[in-house]
C-alpha positions as CSV (number, residue, x, y, z in Angstrom):
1,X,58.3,93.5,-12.5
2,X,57.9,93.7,-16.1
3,X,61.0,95.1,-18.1
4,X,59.0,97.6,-19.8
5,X,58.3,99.5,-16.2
6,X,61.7,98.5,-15.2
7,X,63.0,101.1,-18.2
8,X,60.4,103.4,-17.6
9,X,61.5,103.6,-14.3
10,X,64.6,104.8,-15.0
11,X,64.2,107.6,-17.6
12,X,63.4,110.8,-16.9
13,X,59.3,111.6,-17.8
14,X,58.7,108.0,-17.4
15,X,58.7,107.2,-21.2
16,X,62.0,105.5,-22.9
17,X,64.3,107.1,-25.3
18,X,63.6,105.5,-28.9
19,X,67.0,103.2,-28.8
20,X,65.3,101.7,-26.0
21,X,62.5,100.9,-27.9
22,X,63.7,99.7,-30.6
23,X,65.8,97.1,-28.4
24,X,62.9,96.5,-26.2
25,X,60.7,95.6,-30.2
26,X,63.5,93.7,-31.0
27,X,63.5,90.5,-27.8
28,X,61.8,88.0,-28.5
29,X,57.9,87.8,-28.1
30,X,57.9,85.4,-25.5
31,X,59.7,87.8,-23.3
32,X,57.2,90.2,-24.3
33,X,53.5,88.5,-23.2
34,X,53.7,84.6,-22.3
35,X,51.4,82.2,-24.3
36,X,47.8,81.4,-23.3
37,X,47.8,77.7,-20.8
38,X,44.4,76.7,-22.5
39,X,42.5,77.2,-25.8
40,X,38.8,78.8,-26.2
41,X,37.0,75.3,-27.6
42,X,35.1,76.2,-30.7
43,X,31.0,76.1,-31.1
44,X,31.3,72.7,-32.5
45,X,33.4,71.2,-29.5
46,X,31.3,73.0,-27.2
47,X,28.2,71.5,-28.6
48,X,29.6,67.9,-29.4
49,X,31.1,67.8,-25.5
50,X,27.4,68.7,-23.9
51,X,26.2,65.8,-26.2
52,X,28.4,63.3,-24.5
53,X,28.0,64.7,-21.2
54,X,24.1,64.3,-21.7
55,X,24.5,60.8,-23.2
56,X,26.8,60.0,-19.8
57,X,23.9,61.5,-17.5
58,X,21.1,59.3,-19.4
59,X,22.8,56.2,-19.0
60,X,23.8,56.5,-15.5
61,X,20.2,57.1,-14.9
62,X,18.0,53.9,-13.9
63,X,14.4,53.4,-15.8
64,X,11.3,52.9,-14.0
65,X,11.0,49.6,-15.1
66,X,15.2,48.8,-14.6
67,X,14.8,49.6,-10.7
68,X,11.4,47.3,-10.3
69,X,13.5,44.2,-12.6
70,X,16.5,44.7,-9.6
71,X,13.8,45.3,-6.5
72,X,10.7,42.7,-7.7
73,X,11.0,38.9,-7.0
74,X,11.8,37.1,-10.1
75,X,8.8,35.5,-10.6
76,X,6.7,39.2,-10.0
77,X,9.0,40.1,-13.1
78,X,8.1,37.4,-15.6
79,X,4.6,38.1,-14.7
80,X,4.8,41.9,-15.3
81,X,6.7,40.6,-18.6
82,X,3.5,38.5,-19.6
83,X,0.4,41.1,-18.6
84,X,3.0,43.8,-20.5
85,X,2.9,41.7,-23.7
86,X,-0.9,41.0,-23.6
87,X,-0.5,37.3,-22.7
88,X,-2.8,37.5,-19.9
89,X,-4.0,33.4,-19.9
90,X,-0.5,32.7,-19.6
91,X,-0.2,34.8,-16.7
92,X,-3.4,33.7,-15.1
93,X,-2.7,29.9,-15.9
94,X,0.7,30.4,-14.6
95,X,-0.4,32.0,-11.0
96,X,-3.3,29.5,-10.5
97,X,-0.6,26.3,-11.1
98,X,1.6,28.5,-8.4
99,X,-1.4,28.5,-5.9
100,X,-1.8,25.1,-6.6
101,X,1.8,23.7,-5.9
102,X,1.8,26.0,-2.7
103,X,-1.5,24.2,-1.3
104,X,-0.5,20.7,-1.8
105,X,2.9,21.9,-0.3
106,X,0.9,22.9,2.7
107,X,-1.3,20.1,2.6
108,X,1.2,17.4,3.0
109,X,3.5,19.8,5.9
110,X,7.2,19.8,6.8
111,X,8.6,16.9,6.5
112,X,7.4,15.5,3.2
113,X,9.1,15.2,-0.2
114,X,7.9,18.5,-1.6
115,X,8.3,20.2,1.7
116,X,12.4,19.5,0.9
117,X,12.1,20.8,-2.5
118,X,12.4,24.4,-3.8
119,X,9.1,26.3,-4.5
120,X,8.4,27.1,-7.8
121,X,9.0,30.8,-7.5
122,X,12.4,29.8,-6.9
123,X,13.4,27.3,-9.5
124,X,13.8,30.5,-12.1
125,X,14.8,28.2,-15.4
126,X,11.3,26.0,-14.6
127,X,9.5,29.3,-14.7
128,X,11.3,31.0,-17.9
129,X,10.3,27.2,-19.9
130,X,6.6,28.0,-18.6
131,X,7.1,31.7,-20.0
132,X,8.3,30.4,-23.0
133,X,5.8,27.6,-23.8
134,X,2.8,29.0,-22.6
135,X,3.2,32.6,-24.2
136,X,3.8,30.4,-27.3
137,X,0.8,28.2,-26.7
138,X,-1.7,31.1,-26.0
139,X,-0.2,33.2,-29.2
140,X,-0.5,30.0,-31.4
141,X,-4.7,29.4,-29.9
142,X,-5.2,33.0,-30.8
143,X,-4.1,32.1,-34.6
144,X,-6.0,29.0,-34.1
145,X,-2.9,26.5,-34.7
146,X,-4.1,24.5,-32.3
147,X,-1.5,21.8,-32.8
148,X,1.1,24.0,-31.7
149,X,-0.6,24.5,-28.8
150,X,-0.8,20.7,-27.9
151,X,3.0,20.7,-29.2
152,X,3.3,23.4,-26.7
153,X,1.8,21.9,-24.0
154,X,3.5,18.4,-24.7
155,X,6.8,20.0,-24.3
156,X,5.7,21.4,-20.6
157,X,4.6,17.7,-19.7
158,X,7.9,15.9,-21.5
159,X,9.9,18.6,-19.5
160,X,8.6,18.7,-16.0
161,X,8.3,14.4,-16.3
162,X,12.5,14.5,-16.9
163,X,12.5,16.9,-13.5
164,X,10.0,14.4,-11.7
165,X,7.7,16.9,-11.1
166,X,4.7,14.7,-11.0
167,X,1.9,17.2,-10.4
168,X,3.0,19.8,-13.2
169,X,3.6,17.3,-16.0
170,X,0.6,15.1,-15.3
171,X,-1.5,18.8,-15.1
172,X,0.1,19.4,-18.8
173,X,-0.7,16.1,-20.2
174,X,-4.2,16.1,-19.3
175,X,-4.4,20.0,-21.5
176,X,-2.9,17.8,-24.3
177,X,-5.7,15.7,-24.2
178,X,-8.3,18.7,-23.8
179,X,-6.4,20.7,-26.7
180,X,-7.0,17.3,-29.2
181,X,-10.5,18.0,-29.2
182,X,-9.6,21.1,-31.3
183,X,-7.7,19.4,-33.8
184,X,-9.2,18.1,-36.2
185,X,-6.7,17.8,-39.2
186,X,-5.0,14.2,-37.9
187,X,-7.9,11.7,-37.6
188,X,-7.6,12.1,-34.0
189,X,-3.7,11.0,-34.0
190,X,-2.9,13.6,-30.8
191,X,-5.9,13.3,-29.0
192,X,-4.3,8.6,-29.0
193,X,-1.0,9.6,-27.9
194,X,-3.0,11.9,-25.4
195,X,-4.7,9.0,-24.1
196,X,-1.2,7.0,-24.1
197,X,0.3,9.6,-22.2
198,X,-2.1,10.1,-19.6
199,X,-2.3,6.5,-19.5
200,X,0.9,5.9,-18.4
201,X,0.6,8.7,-15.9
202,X,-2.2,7.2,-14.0
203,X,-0.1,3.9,-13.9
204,X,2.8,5.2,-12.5
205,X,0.8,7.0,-9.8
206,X,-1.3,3.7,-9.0
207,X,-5.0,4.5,-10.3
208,X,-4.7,1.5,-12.6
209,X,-8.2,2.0,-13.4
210,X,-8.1,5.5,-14.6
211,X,-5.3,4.0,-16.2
212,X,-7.3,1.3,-17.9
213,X,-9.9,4.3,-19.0
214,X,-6.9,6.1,-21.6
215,X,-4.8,2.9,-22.4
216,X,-8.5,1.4,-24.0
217,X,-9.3,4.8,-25.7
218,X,-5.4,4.3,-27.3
219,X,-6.4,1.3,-28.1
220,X,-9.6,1.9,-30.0
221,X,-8.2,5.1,-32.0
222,X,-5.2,3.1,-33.0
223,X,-7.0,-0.2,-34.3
224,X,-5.9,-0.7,-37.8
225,X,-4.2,3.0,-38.4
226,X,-0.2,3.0,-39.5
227,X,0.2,5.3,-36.9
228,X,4.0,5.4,-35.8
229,X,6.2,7.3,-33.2
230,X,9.5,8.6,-33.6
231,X,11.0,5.0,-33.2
232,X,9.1,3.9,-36.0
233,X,7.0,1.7,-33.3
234,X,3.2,0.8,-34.5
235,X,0.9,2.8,-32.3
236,X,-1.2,-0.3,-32.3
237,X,1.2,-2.7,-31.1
238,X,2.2,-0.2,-28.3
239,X,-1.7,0.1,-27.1
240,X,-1.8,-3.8,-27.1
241,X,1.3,-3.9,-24.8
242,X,0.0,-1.2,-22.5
243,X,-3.6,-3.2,-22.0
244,X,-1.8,-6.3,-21.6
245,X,0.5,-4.8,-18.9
246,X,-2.2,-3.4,-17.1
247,X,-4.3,-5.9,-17.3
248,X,-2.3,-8.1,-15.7
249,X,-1.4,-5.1,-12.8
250,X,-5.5,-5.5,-12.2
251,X,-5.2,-9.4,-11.6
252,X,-2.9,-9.1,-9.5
253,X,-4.3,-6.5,-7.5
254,X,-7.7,-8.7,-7.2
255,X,-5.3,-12.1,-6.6
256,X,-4.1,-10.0,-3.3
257,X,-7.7,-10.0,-2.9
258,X,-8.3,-13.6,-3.3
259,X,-10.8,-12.7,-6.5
260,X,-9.8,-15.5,-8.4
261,X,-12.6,-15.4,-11.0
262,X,-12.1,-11.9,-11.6
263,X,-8.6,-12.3,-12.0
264,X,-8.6,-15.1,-14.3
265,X,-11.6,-13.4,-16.8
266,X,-8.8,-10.1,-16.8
267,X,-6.4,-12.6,-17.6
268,X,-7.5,-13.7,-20.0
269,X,-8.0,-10.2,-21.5
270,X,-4.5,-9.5,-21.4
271,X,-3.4,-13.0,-23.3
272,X,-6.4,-12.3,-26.3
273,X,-5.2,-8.3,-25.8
274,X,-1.1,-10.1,-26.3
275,X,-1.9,-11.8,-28.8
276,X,-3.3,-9.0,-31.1
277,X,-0.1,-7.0,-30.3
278,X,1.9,-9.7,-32.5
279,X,4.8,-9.9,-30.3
280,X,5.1,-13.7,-29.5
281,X,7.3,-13.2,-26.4
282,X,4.5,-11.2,-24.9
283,X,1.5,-13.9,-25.7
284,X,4.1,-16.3,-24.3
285,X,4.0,-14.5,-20.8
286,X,0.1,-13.8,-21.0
287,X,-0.2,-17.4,-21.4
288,X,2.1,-18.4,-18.3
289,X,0.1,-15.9,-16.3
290,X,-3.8,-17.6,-17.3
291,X,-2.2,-21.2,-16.5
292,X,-1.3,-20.3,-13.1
293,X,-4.0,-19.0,-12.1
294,X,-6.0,-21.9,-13.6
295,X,-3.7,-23.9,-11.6
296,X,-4.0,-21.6,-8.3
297,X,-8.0,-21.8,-8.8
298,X,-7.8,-25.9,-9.3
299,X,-8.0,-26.1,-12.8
300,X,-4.8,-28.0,-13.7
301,X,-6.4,-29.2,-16.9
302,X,-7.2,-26.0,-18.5
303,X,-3.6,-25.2,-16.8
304,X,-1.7,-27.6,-18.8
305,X,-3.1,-26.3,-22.0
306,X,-2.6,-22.6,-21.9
307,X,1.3,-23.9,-20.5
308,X,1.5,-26.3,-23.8
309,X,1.6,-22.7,-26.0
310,X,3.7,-20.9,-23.8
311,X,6.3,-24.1,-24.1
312,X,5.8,-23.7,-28.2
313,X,6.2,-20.3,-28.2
314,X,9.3,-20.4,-25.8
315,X,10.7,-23.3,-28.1
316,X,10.4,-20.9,-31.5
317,X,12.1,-18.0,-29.8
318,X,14.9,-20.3,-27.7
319,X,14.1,-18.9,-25.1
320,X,15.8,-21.1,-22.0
321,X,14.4,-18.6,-19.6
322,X,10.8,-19.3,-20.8
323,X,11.7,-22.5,-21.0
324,X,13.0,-23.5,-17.6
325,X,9.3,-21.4,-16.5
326,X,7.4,-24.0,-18.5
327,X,8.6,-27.1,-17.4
328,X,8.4,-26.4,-13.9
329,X,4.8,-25.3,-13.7
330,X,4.1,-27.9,-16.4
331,X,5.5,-30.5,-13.9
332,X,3.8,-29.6,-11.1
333,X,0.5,-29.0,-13.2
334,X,1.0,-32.5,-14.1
335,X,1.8,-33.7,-10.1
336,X,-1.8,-32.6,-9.6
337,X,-3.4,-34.5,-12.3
338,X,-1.3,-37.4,-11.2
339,X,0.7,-37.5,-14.2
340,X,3.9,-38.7,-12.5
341,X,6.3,-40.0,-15.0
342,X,5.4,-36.8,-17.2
343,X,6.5,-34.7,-14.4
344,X,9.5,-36.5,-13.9
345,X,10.3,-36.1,-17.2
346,X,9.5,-32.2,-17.3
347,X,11.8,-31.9,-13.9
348,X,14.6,-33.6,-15.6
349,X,14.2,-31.3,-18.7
350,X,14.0,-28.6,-16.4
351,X,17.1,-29.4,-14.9
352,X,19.0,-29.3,-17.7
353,X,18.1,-25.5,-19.1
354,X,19.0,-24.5,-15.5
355,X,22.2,-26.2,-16.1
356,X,22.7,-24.5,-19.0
357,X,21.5,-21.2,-17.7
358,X,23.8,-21.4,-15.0
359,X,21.1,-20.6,-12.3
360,X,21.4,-22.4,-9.4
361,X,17.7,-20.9,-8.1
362,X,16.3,-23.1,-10.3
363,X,18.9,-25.6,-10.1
364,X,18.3,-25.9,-6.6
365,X,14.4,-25.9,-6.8
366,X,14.4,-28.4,-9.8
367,X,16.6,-31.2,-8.3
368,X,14.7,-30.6,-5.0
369,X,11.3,-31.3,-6.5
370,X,13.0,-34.3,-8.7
371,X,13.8,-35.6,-4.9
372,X,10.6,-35.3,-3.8
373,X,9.0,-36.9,-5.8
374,X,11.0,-39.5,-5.9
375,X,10.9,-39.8,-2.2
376,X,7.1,-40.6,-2.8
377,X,7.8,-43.1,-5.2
378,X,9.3,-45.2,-2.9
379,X,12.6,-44.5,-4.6
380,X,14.9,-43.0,-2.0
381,X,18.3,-43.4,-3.4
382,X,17.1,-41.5,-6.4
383,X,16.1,-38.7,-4.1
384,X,18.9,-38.7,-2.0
385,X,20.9,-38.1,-5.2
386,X,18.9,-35.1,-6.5
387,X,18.3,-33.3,-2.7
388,X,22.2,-33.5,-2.2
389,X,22.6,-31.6,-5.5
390,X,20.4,-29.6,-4.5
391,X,21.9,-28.5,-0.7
392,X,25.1,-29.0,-2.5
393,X,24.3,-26.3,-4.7
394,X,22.1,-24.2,-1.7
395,X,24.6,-23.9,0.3
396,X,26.8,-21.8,-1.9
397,X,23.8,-19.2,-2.1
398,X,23.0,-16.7,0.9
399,X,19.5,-18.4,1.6
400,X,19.4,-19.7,4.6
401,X,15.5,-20.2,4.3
402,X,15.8,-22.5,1.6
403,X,18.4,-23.7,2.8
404,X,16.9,-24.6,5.7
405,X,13.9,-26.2,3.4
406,X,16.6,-28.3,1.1
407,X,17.4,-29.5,4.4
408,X,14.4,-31.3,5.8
409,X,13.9,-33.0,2.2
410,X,17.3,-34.3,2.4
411,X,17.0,-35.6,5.9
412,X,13.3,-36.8,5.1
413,X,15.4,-38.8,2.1
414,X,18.0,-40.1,3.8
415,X,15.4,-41.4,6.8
416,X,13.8,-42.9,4.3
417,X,16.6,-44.9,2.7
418,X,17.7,-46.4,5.5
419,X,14.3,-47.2,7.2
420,X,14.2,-50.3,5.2
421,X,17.6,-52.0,6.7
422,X,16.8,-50.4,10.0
423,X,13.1,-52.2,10.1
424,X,15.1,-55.4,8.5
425,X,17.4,-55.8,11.6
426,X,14.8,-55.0,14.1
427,X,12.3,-57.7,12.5
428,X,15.6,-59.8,12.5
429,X,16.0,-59.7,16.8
430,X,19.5,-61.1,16.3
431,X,22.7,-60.7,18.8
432,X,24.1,-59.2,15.6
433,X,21.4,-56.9,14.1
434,X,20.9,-55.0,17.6
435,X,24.9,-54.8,17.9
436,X,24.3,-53.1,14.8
437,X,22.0,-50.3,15.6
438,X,23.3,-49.8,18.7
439,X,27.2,-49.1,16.7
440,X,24.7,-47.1,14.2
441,X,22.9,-44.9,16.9
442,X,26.3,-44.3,18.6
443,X,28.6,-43.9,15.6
444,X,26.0,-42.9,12.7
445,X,27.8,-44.9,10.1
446,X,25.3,-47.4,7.9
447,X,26.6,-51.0,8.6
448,X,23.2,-52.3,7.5
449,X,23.6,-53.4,3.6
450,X,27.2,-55.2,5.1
451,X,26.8,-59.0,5.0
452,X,26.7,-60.5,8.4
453,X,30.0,-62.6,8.5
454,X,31.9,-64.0,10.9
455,X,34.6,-61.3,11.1
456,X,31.5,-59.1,10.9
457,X,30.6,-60.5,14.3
458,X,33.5,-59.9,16.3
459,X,33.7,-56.3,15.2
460,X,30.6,-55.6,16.5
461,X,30.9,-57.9,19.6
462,X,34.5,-55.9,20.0
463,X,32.5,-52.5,19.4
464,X,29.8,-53.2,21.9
465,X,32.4,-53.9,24.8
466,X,33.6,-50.8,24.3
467,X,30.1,-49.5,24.1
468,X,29.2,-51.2,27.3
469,X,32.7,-50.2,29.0
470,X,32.2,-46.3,28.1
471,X,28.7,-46.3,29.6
472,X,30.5,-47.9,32.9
């Protein structure tokens, strides 16, 4: 109850004398009518409040296009992005290299290399780089800046090669070598690195003749241009190295094939091809290569001379590697022409450089065909001497199979040495000289060179009683 009807209450005609209300217009106006909890917002709060609210409602609100980017595949996206920015050969190029991927996948089934790999609709930063080249490349054809679309397409290739993904990046390096025939502002620069590129390609995947194909079109567009990569390598010199390299790949596919001709007319290719290139350790090698096939064909002659330059140009660059190469094939080139003392002195050469080298392959095969050869010259403590180096040095190495081959030579050898002495005593038929091979088949110790003394006599008298008593 308020105190107004409290006093009204209790005087007479229910209205208070006038002391009462002057007392009651005296309290305090917060006993009279409490304060308001809230405040009536003005027009401009009102307004600036259903702003923000409307703001709050928009953003909590999804687009279209927000709900298909959170319910569409990522790859139906980047498409969507494409056709939506007018790039529609990207986005066609980009589904038919999809379709293609997913048929070789099929085509080689579970349980190949690419059947363990990711699909490309799932590798999302190999599809943003093909969103972001080929968008580029297709905007630059449009403006006819057709070297930023081979730049374009390059990058693709360069990029999918570092990820080993053999089918996309050999695809983009044959459009750089489409796209060259549009530029025309080089002297036909792109469309020889093209070639180069694709080149190599083939050659890693086999098809050396495909190979052959680009590598002789570099060739021909780099012949006496200053062309240079990034490296500041002569484009010319690099096409001489790649003919060279796979021109000697071709000979020895047709030496599997026992086409000797063939091989040594594409070898011969490769050394003029070397040669050209100006790089000396190369022509060296190309060289080597024509002199044993010569050799191989039965041409130790024409061998010898193509072995002569590699030895010259082995000796210019000291190269001891090249060198230990030369003398061995230039000894047994010389073997078969019946050069001996030549050989032997190649051999011994030869056995030097390995020493000096420090590899005990050769060292091994060196002194081995030193011993042989010496074995056929009659002179068996000379080859004794080298074929013990040799097992000596074979028997350190985990080869048992030429190990095994160091061995017959040395037992050949040392047959040999003694067969003299043994045929001696025989042709003797002396008490003496059979004691003596009987002590040397039981005891294998070589008595033969001994004089035949006296003392001599009773040893082996004494040794063959105890000979005759063990067999009793």
């Amino acid at each position: 109850m308020s105190i107004l009807s409290a006093i009204t209450g209790q005087c007479p005609g229910g209205l208070p004398s006038l002391p009462l209300q002057q007392a009651i217009c005296a309290s305090a106006p917060s006993s009279q009518f409490p304060k308001p909890t809230y405040r009536i917002p003005t027009r401009q709060e009102r307004i600036a409040t259903a702003k923000r609210l409307k703001k709050q409602n928009e953003q909590s609100r999804l687009s279209k296009y927000e709900v298909n980017v959170y319910r569409n595949s990522y790859k139906h996206n980047i498409c969507l992005d494409m056709l939506r920015e007018g790039y529609h050969r990207s986005f066609s190029e980009l589904s038919a290299l999809i379709h293609k991927l997913n048929a070789f996948r099929e085509a080689e089934g579970p349980g190949s290399d690419i059947w363990q790999q990711k699909t490309l609709e799932e590798q999302h930063e190999k599809l943003d780089k093909l969103q972001c080249f080929l968008t580029r490349a297709e905007a630059a054809q449009r403006a006819g800046l057709y070297e930023e679309v081979y730049n374009s397409q390059l990058s693709l290739a360069c990029y999918f090669k570092g990820t080993e993904d053999k089918l996309l990046s050999d695809y983009f390096f044959e459009t750089c070598l489409k796209t060259t025939a549009m530029i025309s502002s080089d002297e036909r620069q792109k469309e020889a690195e093209a070639n180069a590129n694709l080149g190599l390609a083939y050659e890693e995947k086999g098809q050396l003749n495909k190979a052959v194909e680009h590598y002789e079109a570099f060739y021909q567009l780099s012949v006496e241009k200053p062309w240079q990569d990034e490296d500041g390598c002569s484009h010319y010199a690099q096409a001489c190295e790649n003919l060279w390299r796979i021109y000697t790949l071709l000979a020895d596919k047709m030496l599997e094939c026992d086409k000797r001709r063939e091989a040594i007319k594409t070898l011969i290719k490769a050394f003029e091809i070397a040669k050209e290139g100006g790089d000396r350790k190369m022509e060296g090698l190309a060289a080597y290569r024509v002199a044993l096939a010569y050799h191989a064909n039965g041409d130790p002659q024409t061998a010898i001379k193509y072995l002569q330059m590699y030895l010259k140009v082995s000796e210019l660059l000291n190269d001891d590697f090249g060198l230990s190469k030369a003398y061995e094939a230039m000894s047994k080139a010389l073997v078969s022409v019946g050069n001996i003392n030549e050989a032997i002195r190649y051999l011994e050469m030869f056995v030097e450089v390995a020493k000096r080298l420090s590899e005990k392959r050769s060292l091994v095969d060196a002194c081995k065909s030193l011993g042989v050869i010496y074995n056929t010259l009659g002179r068996y403590d000379l080859a004794c001497e080298y074929i013990s180096q040799a097992y000596d040095i074979a028997i350190t190495l985990s080869d048992l199979p030429l190990l095994e081959i160091v061995q017959v030579h040395f037992g050949i050898a040392k047959a040999h040495s003694m067969m003299t002495a043994v045929c001696r005593n025989i042709e003797a038929g002396k008490r003496v000289n059979l004691d003596r091979l009987v002590i040397w088949k039981n005891n294998r110790i070589d008595m033969f060179n001994e004089p035949i003394t006296d003392a001599v006599d009773e040893t082996f008298e004494d040794d063959a009683s105890e000979t005759a008593m063990e067999k009793k």
